[in-house]
Backbone as CSV, one residue per row, in Angstrom:
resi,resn,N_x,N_y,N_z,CA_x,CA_y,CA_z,C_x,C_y,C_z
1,UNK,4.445,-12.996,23.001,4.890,-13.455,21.697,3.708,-13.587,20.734
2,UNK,2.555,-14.192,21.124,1.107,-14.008,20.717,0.710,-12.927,19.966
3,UNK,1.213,-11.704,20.932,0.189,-10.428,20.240,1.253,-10.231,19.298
4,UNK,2.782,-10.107,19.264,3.553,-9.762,18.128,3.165,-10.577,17.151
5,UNK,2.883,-11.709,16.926,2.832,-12.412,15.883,1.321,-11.904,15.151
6,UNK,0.399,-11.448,15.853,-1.216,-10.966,15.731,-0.595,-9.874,14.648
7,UNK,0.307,-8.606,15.457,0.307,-7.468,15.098,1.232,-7.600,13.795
8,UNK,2.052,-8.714,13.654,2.922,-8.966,12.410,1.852,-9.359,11.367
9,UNK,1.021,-10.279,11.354,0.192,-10.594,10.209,-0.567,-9.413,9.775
10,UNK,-1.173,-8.581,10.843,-2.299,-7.154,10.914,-1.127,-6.265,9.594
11,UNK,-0.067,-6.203,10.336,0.930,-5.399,9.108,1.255,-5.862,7.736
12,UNK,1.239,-7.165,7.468,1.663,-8.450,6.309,0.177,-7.684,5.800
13,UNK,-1.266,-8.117,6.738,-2.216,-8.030,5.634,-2.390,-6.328,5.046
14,UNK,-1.664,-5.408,5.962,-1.966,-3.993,5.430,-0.977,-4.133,4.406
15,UNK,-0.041,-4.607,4.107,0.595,-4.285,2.384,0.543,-5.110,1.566
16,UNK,0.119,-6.084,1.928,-0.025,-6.954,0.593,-1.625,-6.228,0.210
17,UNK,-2.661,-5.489,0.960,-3.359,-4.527,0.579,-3.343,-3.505,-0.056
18,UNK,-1.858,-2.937,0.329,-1.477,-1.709,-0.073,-0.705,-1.896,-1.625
19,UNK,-0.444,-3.005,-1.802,0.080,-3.370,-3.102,-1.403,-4.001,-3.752
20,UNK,-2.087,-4.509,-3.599,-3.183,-4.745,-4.495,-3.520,-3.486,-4.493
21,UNK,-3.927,-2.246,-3.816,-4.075,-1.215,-4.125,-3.275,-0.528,-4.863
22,UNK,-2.093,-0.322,-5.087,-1.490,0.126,-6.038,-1.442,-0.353,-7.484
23,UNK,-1.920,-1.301,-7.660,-2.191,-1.932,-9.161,-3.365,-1.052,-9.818
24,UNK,-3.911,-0.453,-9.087,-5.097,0.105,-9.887,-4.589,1.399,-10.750
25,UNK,-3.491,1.793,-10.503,-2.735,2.793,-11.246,-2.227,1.797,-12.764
26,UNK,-1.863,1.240,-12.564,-1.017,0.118,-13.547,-2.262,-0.736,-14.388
27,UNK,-3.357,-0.964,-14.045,-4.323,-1.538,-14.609,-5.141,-0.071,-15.532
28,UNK,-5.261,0.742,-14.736,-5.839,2.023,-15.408,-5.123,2.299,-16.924
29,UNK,-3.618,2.905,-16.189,-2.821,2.988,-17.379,-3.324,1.803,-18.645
30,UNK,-2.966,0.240,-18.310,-3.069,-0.558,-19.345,-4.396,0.305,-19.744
31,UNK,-5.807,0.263,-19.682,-7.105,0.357,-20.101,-6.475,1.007,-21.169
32,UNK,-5.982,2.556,-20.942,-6.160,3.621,-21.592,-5.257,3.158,-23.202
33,UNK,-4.585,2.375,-23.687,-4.047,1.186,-24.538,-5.358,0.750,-25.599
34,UNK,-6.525,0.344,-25.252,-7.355,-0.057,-25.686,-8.444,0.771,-25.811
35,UNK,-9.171,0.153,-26.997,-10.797,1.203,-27.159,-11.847,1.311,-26.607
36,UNK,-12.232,2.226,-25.807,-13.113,2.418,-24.976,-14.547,1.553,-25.298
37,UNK,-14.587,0.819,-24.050,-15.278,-0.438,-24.217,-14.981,-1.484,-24.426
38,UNK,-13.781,-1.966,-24.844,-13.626,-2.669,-26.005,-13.255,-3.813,-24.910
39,UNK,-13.332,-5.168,-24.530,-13.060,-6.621,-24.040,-11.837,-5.927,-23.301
40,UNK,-10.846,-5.407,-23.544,-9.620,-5.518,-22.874,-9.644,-4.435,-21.964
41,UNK,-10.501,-3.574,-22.566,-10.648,-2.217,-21.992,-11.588,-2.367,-20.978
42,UNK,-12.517,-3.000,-21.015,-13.191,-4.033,-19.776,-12.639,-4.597,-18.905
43,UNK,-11.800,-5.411,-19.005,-11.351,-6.538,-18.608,-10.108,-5.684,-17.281
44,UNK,-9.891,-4.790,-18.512,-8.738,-3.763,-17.096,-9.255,-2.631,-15.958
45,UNK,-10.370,-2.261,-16.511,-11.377,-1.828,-15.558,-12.009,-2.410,-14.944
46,UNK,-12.500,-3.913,-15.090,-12.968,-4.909,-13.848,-11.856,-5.154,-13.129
47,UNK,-10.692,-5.308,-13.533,-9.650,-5.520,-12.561,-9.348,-4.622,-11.347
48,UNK,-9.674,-3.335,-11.954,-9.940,-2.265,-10.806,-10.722,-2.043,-9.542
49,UNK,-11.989,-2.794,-10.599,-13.327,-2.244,-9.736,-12.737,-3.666,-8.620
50,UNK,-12.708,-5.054,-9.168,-12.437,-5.800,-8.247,-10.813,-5.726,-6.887
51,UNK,-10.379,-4.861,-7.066,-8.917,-4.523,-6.383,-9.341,-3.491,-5.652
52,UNK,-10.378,-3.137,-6.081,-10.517,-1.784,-4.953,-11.997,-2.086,-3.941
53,UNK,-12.429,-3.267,-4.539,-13.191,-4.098,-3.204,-12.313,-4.663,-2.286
54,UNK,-11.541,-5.555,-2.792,-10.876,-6.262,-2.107,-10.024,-5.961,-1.076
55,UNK,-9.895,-4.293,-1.591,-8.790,-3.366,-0.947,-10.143,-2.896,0.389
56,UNK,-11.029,-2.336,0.146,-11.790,-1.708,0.724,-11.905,-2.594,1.863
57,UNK,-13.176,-3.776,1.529,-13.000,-4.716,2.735,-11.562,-5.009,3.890
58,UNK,-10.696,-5.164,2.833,-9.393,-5.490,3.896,-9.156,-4.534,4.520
59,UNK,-8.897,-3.464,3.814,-8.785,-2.154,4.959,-9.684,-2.241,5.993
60,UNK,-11.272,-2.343,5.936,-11.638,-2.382,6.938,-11.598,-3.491,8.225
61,UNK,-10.985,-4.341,7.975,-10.297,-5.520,8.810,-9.222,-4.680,9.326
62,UNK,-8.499,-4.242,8.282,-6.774,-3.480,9.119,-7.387,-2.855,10.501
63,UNK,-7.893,-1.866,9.875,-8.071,-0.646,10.858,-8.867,-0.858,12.358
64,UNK,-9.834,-2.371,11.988,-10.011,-2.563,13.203,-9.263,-2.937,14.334
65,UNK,-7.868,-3.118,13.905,-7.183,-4.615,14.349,-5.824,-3.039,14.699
66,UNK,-5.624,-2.071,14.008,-4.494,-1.442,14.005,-4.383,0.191,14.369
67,UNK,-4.470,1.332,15.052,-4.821,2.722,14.825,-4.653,3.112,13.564
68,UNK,-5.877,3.702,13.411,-6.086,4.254,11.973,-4.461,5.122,11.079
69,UNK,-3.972,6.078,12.458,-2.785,6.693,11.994,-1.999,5.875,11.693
70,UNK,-1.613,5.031,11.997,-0.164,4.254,11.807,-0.668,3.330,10.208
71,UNK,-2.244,3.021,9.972,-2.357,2.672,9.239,-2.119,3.236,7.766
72,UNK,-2.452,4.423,8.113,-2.828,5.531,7.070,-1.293,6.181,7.021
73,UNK,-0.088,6.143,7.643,0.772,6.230,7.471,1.678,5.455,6.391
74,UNK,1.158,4.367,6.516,1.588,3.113,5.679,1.141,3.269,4.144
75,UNK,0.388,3.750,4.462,-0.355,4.252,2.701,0.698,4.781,1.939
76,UNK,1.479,5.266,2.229,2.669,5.795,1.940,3.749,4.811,0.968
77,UNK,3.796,3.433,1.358,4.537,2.805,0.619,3.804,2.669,-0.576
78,UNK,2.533,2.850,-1.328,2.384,2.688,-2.207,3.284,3.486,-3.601
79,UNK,4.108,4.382,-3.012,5.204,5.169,-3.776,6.161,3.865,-4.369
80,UNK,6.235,3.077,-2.962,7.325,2.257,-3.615,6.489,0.517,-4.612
81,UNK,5.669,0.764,-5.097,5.141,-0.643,-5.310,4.821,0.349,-6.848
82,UNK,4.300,1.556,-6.738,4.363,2.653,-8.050,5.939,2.194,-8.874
83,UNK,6.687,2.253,-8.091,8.555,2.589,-8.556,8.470,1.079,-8.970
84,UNK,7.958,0.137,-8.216,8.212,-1.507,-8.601,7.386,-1.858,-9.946
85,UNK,6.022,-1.305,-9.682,5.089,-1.578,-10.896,5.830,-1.271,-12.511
86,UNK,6.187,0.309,-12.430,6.045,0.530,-13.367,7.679,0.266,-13.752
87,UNK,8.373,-0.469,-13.362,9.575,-1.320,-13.743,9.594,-2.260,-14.378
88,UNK,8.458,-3.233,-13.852,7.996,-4.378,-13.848,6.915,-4.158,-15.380
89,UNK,5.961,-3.887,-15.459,5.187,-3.387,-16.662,5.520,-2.527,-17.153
90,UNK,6.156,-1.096,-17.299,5.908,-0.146,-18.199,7.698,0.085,-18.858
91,UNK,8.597,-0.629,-18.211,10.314,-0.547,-18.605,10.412,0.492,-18.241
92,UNK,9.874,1.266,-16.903,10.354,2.868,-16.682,12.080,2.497,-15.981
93,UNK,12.780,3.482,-15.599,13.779,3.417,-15.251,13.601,3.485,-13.937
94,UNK,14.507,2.778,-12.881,14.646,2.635,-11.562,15.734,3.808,-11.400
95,UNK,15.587,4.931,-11.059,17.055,6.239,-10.842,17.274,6.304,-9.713
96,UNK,18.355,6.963,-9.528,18.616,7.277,-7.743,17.992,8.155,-6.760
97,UNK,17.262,8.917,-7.410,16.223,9.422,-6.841,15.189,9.153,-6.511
98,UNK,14.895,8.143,-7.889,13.587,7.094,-6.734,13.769,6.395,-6.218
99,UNK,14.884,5.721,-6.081,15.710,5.050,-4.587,15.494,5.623,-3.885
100,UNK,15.809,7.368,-3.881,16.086,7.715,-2.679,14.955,8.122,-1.923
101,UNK,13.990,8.458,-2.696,12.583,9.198,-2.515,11.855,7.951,-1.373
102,UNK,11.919,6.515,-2.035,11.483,5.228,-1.850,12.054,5.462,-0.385
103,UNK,13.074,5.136,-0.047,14.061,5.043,0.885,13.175,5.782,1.834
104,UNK,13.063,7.331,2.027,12.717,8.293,2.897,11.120,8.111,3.276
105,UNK,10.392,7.480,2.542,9.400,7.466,3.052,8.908,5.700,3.553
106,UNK,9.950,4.900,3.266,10.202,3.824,4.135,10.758,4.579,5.322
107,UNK,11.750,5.290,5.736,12.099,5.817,6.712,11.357,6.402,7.803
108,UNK,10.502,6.839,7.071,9.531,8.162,7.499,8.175,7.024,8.027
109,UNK,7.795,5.840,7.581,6.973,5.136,8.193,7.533,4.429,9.539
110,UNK,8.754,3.826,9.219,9.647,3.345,10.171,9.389,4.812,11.570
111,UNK,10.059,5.704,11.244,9.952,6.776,12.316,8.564,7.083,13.068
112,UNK,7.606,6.977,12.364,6.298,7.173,12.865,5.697,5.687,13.616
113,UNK,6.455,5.170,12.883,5.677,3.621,14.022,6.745,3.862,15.109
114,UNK,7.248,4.013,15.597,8.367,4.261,16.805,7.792,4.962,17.144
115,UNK,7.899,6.551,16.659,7.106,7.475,17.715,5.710,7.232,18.228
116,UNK,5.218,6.451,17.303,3.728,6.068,18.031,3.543,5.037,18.809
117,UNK,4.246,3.903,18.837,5.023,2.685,19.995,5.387,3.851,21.150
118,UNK,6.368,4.894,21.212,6.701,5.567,22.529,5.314,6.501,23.187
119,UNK,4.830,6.747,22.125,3.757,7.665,22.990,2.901,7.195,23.696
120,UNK,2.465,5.863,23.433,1.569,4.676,23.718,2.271,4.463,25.026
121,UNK,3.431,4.140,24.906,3.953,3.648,25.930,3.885,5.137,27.458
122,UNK,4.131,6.009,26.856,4.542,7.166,27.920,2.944,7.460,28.321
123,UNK,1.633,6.758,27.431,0.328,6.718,27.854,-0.552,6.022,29.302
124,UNK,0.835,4.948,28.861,0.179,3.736,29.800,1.192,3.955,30.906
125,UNK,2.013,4.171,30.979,2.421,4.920,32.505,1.810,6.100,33.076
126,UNK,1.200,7.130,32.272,0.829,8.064,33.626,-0.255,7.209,33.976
């Protein structure tokens, strides 16, 4: 029960990573709003530079703690925090296609952590 709860936080801290990483799209965009240089235009490019430390370090915590593939698989939801962001800040439209797009590659992570749980497993038996 120990290690699930280990391997549940290891996953909690890879997306709440993977969503501070996705802000740097949404902070960029804002910059480009303002005049190069200018306090705000700063202010949204430090937000970057600092999100993509924060991202960096944590990743390198993930990956010690998780196989790199399954990690780097996960990278993947940043599609859906893109679809959330720019709902949330830019009034883009939520369509059924990016439902559905969202959907499939939640799916498609889901499927790959299974297949990589069975192979592991069919490892440690021979």
């Amino acid at each position: 029960m120990k290690n699930v709860s280990k391997k549940a936080k290891v996953m909690l801290l890879l997306h709440l990573l993977l969503a501070i990483y996705s802000l740097n799209g949404i902070f960029s965009k804002l910059a480009s709003n303002y005049p190069f240089l200018s306090i705000r235009f700063i202010l949204c490019y430090g937000t970057v530079l600092v999100a993509l430390a924060v991202y960096a370090l944590g990743w390198q915590q993930v990956i010690k703690r998780m196989p790199l593939t399954l990690a780097f698989a996960n990278k993947a939801v940043t599609i859906v925090w893109g679809i959330i962001w720019g709902y949330l800040f830019f009034g883009e439209k939520v369509t059924p296609n990016r439902i559905i797009g969202a959907l499939l590659v939640i799916i498609g992570i889901i499927l790959y952590a299974f297949a990589d749980k069975d192979s592991k497993e069919e490892e440690a038996h021979e």
